[in-house]
N, CA, C and O atoms as CSV, one atom per row, in Angstrom:
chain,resi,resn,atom,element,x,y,z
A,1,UNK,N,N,-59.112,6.882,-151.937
A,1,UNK,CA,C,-60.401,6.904,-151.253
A,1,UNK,C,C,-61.277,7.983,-151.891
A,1,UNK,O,O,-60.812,9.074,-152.221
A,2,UNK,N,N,-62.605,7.630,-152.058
A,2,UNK,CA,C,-62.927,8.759,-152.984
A,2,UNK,C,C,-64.068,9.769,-151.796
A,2,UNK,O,O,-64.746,9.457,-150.818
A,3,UNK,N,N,-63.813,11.002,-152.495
A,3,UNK,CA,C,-64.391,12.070,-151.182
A,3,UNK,C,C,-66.352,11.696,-151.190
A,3,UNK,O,O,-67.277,11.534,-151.986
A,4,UNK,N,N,-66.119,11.720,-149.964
A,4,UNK,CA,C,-67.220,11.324,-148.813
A,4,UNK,C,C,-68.401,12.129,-148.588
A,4,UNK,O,O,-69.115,11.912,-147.608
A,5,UNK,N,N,-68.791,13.506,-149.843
A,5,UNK,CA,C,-69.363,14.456,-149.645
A,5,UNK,C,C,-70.832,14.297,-149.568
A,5,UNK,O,O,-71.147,13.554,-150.497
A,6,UNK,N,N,-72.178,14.750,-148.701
A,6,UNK,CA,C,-73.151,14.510,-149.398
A,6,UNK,C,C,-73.343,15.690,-150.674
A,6,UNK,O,O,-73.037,16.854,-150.933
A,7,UNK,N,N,-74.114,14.451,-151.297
A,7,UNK,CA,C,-74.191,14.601,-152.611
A,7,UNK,C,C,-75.780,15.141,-152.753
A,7,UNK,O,O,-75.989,16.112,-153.481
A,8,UNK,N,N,-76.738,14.584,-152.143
A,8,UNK,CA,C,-78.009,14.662,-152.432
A,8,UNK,C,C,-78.860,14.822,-151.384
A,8,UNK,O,O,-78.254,14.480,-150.368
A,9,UNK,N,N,-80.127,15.222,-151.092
A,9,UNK,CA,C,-81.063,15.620,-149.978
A,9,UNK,C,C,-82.370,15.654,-150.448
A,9,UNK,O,O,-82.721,16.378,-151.380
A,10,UNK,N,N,-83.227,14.778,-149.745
A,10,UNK,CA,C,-84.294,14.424,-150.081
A,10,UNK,C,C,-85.279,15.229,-149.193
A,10,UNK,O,O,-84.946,15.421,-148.024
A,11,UNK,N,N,-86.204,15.611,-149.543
A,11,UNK,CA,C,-87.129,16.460,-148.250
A,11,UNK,C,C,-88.640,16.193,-148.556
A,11,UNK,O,O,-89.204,16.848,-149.432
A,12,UNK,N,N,-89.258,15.292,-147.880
A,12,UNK,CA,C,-90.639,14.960,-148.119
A,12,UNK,C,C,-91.435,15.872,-148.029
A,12,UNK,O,O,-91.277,16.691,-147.123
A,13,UNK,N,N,-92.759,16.024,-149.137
A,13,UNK,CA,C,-93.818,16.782,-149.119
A,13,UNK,C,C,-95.082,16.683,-149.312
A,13,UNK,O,O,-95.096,15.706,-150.061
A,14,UNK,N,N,-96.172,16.988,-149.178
A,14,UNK,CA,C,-97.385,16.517,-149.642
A,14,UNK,C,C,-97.670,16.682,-151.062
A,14,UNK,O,O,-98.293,15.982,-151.861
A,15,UNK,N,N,-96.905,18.054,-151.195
A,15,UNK,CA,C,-97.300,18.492,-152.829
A,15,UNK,C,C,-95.905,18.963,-153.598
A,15,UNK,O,O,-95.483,20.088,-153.328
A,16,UNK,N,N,-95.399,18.394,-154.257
A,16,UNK,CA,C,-94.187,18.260,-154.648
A,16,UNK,C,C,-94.205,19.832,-155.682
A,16,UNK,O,O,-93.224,20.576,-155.682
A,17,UNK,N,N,-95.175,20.069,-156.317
A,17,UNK,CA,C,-94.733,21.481,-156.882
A,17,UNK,C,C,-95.695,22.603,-155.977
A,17,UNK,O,O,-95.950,23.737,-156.381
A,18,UNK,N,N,-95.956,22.284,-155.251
A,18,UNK,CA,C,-95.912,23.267,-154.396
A,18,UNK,C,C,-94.607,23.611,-153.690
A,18,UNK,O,O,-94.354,24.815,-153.706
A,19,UNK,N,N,-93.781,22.886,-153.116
A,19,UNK,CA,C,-92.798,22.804,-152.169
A,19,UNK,C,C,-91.639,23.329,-153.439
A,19,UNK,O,O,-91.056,24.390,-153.214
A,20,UNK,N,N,-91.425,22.831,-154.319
A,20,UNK,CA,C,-90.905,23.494,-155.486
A,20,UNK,C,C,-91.173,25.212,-155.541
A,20,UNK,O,O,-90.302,26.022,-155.859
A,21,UNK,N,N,-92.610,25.566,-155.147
A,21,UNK,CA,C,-92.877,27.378,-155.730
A,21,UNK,C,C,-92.317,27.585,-154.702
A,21,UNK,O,O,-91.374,28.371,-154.794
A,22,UNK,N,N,-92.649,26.943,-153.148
A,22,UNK,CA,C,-91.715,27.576,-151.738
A,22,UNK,C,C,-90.797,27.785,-152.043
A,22,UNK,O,O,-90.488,28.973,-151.950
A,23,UNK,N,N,-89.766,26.847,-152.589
A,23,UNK,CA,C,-88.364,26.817,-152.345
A,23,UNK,C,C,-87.460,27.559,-153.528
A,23,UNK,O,O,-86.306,27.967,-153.390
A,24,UNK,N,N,-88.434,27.642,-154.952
A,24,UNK,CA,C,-87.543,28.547,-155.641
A,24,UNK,C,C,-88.127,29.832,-155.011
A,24,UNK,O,O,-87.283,30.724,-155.105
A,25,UNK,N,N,-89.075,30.192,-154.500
A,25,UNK,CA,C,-89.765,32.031,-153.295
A,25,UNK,C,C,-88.332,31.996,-152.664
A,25,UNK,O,O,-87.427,32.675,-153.149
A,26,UNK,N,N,-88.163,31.270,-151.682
A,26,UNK,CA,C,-87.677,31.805,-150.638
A,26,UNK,C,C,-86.056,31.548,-151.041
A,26,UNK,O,O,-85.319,32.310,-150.415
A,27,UNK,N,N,-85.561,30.904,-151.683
A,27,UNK,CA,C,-83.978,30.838,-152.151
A,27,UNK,C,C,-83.308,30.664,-153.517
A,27,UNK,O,O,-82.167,30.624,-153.975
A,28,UNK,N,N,-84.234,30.602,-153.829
A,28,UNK,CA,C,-83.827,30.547,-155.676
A,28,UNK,C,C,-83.566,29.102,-155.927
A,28,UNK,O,O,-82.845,28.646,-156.815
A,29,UNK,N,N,-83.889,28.786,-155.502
A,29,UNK,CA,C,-83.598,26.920,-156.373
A,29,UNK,C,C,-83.856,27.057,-157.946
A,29,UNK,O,O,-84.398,28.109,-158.286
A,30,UNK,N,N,-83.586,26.261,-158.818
A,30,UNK,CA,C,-83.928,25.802,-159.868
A,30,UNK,C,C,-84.814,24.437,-159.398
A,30,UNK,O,O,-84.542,23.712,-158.441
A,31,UNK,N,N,-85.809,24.308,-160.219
A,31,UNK,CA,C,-86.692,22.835,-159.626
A,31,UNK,C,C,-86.821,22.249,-161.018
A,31,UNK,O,O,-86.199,22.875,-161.876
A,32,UNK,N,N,-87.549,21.092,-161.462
A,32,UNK,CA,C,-87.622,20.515,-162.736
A,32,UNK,C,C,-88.364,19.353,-161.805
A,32,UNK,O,O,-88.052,18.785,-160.758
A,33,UNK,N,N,-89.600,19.277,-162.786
A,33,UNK,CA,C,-90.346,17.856,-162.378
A,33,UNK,C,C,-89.405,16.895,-163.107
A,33,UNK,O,O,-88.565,17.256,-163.931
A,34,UNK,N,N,-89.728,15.083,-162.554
A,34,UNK,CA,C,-89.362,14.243,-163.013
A,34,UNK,C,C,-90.634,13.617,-163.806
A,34,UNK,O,O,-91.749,13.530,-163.293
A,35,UNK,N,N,-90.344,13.224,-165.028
A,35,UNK,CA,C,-91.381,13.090,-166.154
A,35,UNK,C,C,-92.069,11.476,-165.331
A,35,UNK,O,O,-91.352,10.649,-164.768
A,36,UNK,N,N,-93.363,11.391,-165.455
A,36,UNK,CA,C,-93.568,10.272,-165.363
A,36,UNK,C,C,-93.605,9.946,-163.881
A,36,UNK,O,O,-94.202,8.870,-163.845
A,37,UNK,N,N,-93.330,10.247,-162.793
A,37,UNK,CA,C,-93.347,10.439,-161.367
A,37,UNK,C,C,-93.751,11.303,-160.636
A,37,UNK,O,O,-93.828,12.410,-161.168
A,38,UNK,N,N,-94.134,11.217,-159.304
A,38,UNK,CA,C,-94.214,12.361,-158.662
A,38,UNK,C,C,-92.990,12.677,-157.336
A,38,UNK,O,O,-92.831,12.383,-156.151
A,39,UNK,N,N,-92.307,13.449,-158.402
A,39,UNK,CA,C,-90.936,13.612,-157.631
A,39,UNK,C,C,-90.275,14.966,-158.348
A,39,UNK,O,O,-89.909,14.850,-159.518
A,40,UNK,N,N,-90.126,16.143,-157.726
A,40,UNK,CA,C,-89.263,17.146,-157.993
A,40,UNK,C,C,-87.644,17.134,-157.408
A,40,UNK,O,O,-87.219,16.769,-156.311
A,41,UNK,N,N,-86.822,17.766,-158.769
A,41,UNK,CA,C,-85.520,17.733,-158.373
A,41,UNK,C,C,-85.104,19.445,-157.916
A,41,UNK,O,O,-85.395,20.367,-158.680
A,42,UNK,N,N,-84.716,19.579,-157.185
A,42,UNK,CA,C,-84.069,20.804,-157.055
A,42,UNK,C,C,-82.474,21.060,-156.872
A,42,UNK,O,O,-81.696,20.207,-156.445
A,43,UNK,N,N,-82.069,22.559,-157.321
A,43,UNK,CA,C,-80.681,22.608,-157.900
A,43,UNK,C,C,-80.363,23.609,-156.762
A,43,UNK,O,O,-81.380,24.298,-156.843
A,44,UNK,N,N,-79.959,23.915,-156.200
A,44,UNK,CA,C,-79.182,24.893,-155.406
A,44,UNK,C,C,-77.867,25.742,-155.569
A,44,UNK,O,O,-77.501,26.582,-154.747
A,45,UNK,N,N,-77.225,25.435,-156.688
A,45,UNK,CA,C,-76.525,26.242,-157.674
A,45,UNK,C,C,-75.232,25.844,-157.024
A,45,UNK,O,O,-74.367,25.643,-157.877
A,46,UNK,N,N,-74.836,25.673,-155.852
A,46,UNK,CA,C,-73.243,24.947,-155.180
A,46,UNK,C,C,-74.126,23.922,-154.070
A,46,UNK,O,O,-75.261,23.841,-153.599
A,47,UNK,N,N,-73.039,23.337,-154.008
A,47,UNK,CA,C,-73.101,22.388,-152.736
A,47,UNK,C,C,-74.155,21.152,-153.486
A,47,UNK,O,O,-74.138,20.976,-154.705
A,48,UNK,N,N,-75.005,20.392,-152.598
A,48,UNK,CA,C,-75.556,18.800,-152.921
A,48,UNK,C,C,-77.046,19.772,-153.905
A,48,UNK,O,O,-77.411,20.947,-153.850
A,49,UNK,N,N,-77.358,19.026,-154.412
A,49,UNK,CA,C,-79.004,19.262,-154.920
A,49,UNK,C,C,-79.604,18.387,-154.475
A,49,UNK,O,O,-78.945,17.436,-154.054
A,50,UNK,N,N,-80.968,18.338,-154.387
A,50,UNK,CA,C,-82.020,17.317,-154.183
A,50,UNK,C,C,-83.276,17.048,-154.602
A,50,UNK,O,O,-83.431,17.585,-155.699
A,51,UNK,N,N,-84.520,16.308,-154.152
A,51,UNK,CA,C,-85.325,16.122,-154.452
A,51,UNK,C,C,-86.581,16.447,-153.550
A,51,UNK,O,O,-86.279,16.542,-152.360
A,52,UNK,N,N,-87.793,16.620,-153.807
A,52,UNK,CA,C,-89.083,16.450,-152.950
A,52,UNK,C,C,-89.830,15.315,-153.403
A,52,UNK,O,O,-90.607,15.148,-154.343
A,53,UNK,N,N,-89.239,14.320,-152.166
A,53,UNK,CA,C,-90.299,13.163,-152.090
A,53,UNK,C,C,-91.668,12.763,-151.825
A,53,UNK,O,O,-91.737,12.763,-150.596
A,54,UNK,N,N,-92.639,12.470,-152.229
A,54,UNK,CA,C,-93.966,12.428,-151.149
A,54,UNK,C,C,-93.892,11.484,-150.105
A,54,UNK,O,O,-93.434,10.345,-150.006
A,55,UNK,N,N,-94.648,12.516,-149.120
A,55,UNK,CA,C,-94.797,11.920,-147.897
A,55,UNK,C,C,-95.657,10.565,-147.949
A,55,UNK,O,O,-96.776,10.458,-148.450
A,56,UNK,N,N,-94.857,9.483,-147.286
A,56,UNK,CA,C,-95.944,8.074,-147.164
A,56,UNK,C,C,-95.311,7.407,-146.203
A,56,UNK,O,O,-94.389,7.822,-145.501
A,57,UNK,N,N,-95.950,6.113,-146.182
A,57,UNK,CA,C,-95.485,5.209,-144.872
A,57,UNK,C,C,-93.963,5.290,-144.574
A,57,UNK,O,O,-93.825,5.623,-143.397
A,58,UNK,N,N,-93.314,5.194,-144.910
A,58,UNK,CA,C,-91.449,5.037,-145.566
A,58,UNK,C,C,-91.196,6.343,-145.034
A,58,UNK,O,O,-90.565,6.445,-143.981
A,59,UNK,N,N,-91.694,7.535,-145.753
A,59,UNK,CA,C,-90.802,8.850,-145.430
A,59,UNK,C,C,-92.086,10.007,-144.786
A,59,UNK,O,O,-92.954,10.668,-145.356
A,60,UNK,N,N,-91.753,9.875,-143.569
A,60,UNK,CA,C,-93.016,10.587,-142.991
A,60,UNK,C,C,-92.254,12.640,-143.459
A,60,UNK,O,O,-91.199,12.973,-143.999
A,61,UNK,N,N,-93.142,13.287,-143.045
A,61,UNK,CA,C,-92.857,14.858,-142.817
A,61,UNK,C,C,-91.699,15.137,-141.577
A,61,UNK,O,O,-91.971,14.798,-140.426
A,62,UNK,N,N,-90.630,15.662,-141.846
A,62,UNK,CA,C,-89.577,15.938,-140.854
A,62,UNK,C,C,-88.595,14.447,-141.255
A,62,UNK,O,O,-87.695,14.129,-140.478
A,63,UNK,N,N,-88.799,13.817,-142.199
A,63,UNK,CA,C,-87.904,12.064,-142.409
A,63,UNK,C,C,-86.825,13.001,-143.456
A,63,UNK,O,O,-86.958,12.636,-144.624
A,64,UNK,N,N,-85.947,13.956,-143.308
A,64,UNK,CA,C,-84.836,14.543,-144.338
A,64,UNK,C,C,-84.138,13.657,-144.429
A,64,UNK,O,O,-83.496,13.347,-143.426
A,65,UNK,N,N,-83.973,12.885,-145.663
A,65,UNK,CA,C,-83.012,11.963,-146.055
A,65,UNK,C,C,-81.390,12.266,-146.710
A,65,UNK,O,O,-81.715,12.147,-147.891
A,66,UNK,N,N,-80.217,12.505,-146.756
A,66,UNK,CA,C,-79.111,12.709,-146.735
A,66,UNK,C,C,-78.595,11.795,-147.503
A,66,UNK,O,O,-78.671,10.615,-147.163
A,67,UNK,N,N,-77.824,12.263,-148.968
A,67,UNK,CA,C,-76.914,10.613,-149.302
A,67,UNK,C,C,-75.624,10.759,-149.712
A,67,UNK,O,O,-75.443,11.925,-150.064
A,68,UNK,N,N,-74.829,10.210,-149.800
A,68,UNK,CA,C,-73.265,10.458,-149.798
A,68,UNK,C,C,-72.635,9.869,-150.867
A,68,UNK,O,O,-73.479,9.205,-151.470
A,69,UNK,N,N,-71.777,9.808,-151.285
A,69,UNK,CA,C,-71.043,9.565,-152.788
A,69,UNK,C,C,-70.325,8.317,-151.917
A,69,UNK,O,O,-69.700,8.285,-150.857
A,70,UNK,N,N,-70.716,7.352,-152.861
A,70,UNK,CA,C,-69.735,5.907,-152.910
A,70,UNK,C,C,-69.610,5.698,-154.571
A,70,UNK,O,O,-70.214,5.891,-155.626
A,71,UNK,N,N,-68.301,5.127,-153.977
A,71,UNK,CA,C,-67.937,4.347,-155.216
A,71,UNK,C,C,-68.152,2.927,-155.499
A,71,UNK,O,O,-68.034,2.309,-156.557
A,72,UNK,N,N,-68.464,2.573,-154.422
A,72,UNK,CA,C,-69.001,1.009,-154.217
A,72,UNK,C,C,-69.906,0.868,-152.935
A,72,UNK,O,O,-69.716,0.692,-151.732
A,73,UNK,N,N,-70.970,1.029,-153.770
A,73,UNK,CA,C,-72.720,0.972,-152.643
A,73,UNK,C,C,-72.533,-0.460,-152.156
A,73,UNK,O,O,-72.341,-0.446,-150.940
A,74,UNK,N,N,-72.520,-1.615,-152.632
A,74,UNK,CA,C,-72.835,-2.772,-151.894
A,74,UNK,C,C,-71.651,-3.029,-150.969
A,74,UNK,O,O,-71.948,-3.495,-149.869
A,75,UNK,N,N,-70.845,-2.892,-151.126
A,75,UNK,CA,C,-69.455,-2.750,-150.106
A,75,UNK,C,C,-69.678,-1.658,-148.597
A,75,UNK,O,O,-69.168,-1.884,-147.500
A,76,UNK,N,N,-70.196,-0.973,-148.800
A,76,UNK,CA,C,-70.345,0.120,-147.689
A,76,UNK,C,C,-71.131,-0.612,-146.947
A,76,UNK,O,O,-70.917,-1.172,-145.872
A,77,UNK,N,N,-72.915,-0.511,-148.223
A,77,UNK,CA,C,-74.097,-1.213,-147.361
A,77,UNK,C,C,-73.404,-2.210,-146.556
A,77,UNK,O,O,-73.619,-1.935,-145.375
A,78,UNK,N,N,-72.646,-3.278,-146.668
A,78,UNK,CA,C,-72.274,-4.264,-146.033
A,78,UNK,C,C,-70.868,-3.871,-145.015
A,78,UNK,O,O,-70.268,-4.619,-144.243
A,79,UNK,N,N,-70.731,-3.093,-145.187
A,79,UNK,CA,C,-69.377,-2.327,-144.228
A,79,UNK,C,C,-70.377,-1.693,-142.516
A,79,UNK,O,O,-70.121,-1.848,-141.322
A,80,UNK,N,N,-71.339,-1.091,-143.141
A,80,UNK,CA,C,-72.501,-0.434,-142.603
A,80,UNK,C,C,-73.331,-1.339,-141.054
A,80,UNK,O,O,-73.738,-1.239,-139.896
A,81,UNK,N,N,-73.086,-2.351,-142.445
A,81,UNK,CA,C,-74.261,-3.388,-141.325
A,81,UNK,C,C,-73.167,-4.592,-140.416
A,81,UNK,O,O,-73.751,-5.194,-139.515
A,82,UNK,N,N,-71.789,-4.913,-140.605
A,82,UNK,CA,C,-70.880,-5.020,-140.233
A,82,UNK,C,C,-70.629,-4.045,-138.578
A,82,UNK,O,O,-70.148,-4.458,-137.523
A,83,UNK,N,N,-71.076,-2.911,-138.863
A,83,UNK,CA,C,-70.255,-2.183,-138.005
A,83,UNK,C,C,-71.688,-1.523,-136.895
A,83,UNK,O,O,-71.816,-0.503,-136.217
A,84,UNK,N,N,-72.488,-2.611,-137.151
A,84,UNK,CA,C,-73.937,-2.618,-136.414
A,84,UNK,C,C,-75.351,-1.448,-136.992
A,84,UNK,O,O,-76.363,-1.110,-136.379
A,85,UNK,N,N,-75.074,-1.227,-137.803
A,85,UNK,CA,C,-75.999,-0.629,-138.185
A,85,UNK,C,C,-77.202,-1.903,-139.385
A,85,UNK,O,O,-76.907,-3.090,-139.521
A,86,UNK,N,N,-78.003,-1.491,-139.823
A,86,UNK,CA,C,-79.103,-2.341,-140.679
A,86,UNK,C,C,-79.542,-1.736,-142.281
A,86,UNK,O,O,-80.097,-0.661,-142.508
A,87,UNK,N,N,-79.186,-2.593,-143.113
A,87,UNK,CA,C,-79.543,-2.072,-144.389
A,87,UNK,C,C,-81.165,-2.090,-144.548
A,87,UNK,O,O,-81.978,-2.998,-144.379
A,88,UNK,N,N,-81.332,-0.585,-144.982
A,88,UNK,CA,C,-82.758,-0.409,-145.336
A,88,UNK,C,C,-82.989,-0.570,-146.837
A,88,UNK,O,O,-84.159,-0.866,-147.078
A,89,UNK,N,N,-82.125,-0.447,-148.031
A,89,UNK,CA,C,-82.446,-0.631,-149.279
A,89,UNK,C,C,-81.272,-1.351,-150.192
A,89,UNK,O,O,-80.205,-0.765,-150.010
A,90,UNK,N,N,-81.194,-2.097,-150.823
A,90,UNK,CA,C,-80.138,-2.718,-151.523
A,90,UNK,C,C,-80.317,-1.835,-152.507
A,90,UNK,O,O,-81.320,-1.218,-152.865
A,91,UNK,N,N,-78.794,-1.859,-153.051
A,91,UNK,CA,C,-78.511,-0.939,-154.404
A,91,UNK,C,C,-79.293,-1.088,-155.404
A,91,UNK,O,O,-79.607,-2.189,-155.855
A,92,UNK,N,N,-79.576,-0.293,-155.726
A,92,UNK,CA,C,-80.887,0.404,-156.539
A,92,UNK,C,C,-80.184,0.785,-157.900
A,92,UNK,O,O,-79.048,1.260,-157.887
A,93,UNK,N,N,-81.065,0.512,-159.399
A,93,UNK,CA,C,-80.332,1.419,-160.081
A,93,UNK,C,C,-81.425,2.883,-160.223
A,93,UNK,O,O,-82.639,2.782,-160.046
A,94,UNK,N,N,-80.890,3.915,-160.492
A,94,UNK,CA,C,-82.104,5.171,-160.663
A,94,UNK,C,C,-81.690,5.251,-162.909
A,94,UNK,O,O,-80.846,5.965,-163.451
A,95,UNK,N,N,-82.392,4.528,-163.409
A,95,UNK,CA,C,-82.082,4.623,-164.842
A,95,UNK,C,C,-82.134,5.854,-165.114
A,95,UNK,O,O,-82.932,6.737,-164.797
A,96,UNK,N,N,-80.774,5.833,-166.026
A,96,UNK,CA,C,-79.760,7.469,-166.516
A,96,UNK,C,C,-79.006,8.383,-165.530
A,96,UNK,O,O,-78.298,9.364,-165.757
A,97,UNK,N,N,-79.389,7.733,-164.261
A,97,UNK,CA,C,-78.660,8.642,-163.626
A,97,UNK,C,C,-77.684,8.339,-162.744
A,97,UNK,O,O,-76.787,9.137,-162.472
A,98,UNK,N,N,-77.803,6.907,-162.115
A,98,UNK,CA,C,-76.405,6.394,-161.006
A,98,UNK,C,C,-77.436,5.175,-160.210
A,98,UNK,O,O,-78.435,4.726,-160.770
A,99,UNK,N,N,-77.024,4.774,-158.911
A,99,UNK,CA,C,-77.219,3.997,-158.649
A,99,UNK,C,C,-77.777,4.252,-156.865
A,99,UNK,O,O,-76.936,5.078,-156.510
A,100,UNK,N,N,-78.248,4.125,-156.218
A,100,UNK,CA,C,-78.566,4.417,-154.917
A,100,UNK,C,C,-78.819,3.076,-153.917
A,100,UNK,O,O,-79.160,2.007,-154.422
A,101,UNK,N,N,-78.594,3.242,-152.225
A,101,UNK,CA,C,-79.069,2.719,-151.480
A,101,UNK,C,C,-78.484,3.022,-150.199
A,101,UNK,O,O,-77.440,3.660,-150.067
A,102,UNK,N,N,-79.330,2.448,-149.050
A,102,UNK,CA,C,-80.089,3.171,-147.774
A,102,UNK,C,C,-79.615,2.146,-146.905
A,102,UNK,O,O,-79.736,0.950,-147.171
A,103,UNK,N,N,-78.798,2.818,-145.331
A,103,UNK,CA,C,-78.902,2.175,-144.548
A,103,UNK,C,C,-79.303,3.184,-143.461
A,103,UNK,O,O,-79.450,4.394,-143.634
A,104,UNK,N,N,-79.511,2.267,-141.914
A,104,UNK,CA,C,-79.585,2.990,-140.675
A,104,UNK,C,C,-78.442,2.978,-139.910
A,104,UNK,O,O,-78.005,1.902,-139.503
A,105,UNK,N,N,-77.915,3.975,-139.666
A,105,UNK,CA,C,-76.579,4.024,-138.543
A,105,UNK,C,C,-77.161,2.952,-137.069
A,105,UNK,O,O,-78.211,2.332,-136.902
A,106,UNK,N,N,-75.973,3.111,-136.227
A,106,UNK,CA,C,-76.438,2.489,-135.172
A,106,UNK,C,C,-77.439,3.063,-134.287
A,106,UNK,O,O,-77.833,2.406,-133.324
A,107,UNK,N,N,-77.987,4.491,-134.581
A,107,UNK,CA,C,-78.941,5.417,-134.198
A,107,UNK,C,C,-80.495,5.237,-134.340
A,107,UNK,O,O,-81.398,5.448,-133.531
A,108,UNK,N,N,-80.509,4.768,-135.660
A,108,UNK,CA,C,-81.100,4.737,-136.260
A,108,UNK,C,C,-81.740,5.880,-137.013
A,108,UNK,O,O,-82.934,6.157,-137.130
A,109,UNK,N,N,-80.679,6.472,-137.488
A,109,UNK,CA,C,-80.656,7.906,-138.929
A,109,UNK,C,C,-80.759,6.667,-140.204
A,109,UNK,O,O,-80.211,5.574,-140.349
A,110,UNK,N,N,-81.510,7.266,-140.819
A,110,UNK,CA,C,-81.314,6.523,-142.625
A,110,UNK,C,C,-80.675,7.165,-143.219
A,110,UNK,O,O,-81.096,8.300,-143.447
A,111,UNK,N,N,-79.283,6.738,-143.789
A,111,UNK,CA,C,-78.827,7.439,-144.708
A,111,UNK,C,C,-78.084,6.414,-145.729
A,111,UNK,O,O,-77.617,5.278,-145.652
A,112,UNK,N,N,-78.258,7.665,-146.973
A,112,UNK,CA,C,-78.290,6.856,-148.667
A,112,UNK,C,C,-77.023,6.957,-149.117
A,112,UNK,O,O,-76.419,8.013,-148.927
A,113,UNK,N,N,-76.506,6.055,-149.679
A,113,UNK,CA,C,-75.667,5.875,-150.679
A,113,UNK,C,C,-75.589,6.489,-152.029
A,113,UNK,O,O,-76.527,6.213,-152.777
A,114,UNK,N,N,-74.802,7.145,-152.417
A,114,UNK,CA,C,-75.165,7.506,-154.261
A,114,UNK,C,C,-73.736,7.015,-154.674
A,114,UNK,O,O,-72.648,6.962,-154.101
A,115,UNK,N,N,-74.350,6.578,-156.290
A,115,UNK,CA,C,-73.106,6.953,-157.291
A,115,UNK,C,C,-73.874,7.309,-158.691
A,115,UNK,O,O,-74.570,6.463,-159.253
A,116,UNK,N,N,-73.722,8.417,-159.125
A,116,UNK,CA,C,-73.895,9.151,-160.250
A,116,UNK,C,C,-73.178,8.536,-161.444
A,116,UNK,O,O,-71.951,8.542,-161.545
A,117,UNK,N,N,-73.888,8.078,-162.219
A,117,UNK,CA,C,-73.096,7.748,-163.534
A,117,UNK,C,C,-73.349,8.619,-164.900
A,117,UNK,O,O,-72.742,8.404,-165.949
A,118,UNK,N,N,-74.095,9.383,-164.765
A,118,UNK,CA,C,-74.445,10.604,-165.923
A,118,UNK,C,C,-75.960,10.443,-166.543
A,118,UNK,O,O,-76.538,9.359,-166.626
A,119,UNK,N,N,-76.393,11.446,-166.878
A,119,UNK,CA,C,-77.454,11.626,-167.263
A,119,UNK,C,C,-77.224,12.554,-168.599
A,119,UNK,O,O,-78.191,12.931,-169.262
């Protein structure tokens, strides 16, 4: 069974390198824009890293998205929605870097799927 850790954390913003100068101020992140998007990655040096998403219809302000290491995304997604919850995104590829996708618990929390294949 492969470990269940989150892996990644998404945190919506209006201004993605702004929220980047906050967050390397107040804790030292490492940040790095993504070329070609408007999306910052941030490194936290142990534990998950993540990203700053912009805020829009999909991911409002306070929407912290959470995603967890699978080894098989379409198997879960469908394990997920099996066990009453609703798929919000079919497996995704993120080119160079792994593969992603999104369901809602029976709560209705969204939470993501990852598998990292290297960059």
């Amino acid at each position: 069974m492969p470990k269940r850790n989150i892996s990644y954390i998404e945190i919506p913003t209006r201004n993605s390198s702004e929220s980047a100068k906050f967050y390397e101020g107040l804790f030292g992140w490492k940040t790095a824009a993504t070329e070609g998007m408007d999306y910052v990655m941030w490194d936290a040096g142990e534990g998950p890293a993540g990203g700053f998403n912009p805020i829009n219809a999909e991911f409002k302000a306070g929407d912290v998205s959470i995603y967890v290491n699978s080894d098989d995304i379409q198997a879960d997604l469908e394990k997920a929605a099996a066990l009453g919850g609703s798929i919000e995104h079919q497996k995704t590829e993120i080119p160079g870097f792994g593969w992603w996708g999104m369901f809602k618990d029976t709560s209705g929390n969204r939470i993501g799927l990852y598998h990292f294949t290297g960059a």
